[in-house]
C-alpha positions in Angstrom: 13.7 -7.6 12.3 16.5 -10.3 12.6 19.0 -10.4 9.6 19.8 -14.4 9.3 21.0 -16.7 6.7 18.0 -18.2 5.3 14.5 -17.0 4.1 11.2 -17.9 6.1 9.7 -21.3 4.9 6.3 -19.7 4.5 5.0 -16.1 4.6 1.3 -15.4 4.9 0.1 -11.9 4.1 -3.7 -10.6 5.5 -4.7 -7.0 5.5 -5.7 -5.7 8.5 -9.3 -6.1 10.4 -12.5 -4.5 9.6 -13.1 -0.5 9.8 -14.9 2.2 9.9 -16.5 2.9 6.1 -14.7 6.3 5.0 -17.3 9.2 6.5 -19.0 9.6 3.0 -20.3 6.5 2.8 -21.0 6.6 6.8 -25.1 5.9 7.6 -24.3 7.0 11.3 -20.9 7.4 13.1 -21.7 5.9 16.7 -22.8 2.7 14.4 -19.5 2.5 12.2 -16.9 4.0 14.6 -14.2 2.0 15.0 -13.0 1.4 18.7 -9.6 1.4 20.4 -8.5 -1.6 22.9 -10.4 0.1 25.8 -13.4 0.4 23.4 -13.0 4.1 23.1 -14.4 5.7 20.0 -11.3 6.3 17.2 -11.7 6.5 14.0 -8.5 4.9 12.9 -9.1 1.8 14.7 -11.0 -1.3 14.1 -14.6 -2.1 13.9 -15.8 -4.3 16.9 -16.0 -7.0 14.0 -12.5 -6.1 13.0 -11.6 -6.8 16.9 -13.3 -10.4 16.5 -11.1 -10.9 13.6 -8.2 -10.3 15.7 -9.0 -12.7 18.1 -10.2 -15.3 15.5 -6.8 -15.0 13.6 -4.6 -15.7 17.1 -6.7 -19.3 17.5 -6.6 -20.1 13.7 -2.8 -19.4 14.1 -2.7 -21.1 17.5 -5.7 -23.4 18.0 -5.7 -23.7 22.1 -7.3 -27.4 21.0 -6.9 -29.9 17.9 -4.3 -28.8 15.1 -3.6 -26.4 13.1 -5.4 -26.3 10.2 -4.0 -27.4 7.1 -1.5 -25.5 5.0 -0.6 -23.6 8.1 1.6 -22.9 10.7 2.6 -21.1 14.1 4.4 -17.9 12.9 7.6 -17.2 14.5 7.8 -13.8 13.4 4.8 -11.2 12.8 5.3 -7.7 10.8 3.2 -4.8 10.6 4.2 -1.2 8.9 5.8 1.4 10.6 3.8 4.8 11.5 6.8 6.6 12.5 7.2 6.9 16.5 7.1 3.0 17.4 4.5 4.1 20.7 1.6 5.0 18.7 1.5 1.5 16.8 -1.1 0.2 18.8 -2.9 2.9 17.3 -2.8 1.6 13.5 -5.4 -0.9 12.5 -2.7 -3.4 11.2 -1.3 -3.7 14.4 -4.4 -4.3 16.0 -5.5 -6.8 13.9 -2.3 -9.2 15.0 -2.1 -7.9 18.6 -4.2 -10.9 19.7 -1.6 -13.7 18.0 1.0 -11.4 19.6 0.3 -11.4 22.7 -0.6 -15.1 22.6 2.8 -16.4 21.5 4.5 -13.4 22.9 6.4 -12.1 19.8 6.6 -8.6 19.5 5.6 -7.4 16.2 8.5 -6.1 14.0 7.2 -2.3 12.6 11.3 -1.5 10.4 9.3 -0.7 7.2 6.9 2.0 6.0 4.0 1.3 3.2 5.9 1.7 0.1 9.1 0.2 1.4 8.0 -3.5 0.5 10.8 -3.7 -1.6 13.2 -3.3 1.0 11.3 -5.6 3.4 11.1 -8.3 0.8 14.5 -7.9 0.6 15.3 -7.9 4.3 12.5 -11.2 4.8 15.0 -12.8 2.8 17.5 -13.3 5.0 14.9 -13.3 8.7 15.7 -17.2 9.1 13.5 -20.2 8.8 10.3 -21.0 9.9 7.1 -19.0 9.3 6.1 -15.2 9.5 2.7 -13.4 9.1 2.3 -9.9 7.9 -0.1 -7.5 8.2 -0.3 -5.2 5.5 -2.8 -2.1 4.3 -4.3 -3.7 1.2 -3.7 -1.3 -1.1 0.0 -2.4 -0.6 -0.2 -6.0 -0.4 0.5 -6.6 -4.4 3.2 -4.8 -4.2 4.8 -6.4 -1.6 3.7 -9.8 -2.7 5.2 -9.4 -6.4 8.7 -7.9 -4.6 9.0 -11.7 -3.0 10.8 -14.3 -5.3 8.7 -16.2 -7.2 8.3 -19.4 -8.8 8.3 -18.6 -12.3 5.2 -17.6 -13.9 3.5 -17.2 -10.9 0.4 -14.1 -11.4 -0.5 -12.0 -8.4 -4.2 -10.4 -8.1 -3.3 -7.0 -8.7 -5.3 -5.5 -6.6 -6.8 -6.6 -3.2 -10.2 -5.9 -3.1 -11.9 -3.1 -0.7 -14.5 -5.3 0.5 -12.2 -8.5 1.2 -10.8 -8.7 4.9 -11.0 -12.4 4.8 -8.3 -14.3 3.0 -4.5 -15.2 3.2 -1.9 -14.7 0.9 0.7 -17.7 1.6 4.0 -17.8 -0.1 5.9 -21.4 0.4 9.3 -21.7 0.0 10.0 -24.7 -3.0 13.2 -24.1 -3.6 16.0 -22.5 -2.1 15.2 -18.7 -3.3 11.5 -18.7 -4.8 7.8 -19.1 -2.8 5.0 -20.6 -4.6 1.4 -18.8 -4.0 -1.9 -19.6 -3.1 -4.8 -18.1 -1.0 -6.5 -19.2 1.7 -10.2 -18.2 2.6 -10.2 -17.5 6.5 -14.0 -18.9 7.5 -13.2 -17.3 10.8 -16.8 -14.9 11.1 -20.4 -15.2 9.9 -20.3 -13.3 6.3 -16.6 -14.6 5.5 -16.6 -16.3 1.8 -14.9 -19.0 0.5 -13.2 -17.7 -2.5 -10.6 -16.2 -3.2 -9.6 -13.0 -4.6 -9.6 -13.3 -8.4 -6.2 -12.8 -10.9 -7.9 -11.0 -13.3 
């Protein structure tokens, strides 16, 4: 990650894709595997759905026609946690989920900090420079991470994201020089994806 002045205008926050239901709850396993790129069976990858997403999420971020939609922009910078030896990230579900807008803008996505080092990567976003950057974070993190940002005052954070949401964005906008507003954004990228959002409470 580059260590700048300023903090990102806007940082949007999604967990990662779709995956495979945890094998008590699995019906069948050939049904709700989850697939690598080359569509080989793997467990700790995405659902097919959760490969969609991926795609999805590179043209909502990207649109090939018409503009973006409103309230967002082009990220400059994308993050995902680090698994330890940086060749096996393409194995982690967050990764996948924004290797599509990766390889469409050609960023490489920044993996410095471990799940339960969101502290230190609020900390370090802070001084990454203008412009926008999109994170992809395992969801039972993403509170965490979101209340370690600086805030507007008075400003509540679900406090939990949950299990059954794959659908909605977390955006933080910078409004003044050192603290982010918040609001969510429902994707509306796949058939089944709702339009609310994830509830304070």
């Amino acid at each position: 990650m580059s260590h700048q002045s300023a903090p990102p205008d806007v940082i949007y926050i999604i967990r990662h894709g779709e995956k495979p239901e945890e094998p008590a709850h699995r019906r069948s396993a050939p049904a709700n595997s989850g697939v690598d790129y080359q569509g080989n069976q793997d467990e700790h990858s995405l659902l097919p759905r959760g490969w969609q997403r991926s795609g999805a999420l590179a043209a909502l971020f990207d649109p090939t026609w018409g503009p973006l939609r409103p309230g967002l922009r082009v990220p400059r910078m994308l993050v995902s946690p680090s698994y330890g030896e940086r060749s096996k990230a393409g194995r982690h579900r967050t990764h996948q989920t924004i290797s599509g807008i990766s390889e469409r803008l050609g960023i490489a996505i920044a993996a410095d900090f471990a799940q339960g080092q969101e502290p230190e990567l609020a900390a370090a976003l802070a001084r990454s420079g203008p412009g926008a950057v999109l994170i992809c974070w395992d969801h039972t993190h993403i509170p965490a991470l979101a209340t370690a940002l600086p805030l507007v005052h008075d400003t509540v954070i679900p406090k939990a994201w949950p299990a059954d949401r794959f659908d909605v964005i977390w955006a933080f906008t910078l409004v003044a020089s050192d603290a982010y507003s918040f609001a969510q954004v429902p994707q509306l990228l796949l058939s089944g994806d709702r339009d609310t959002v994830i509830a304070v409470g």
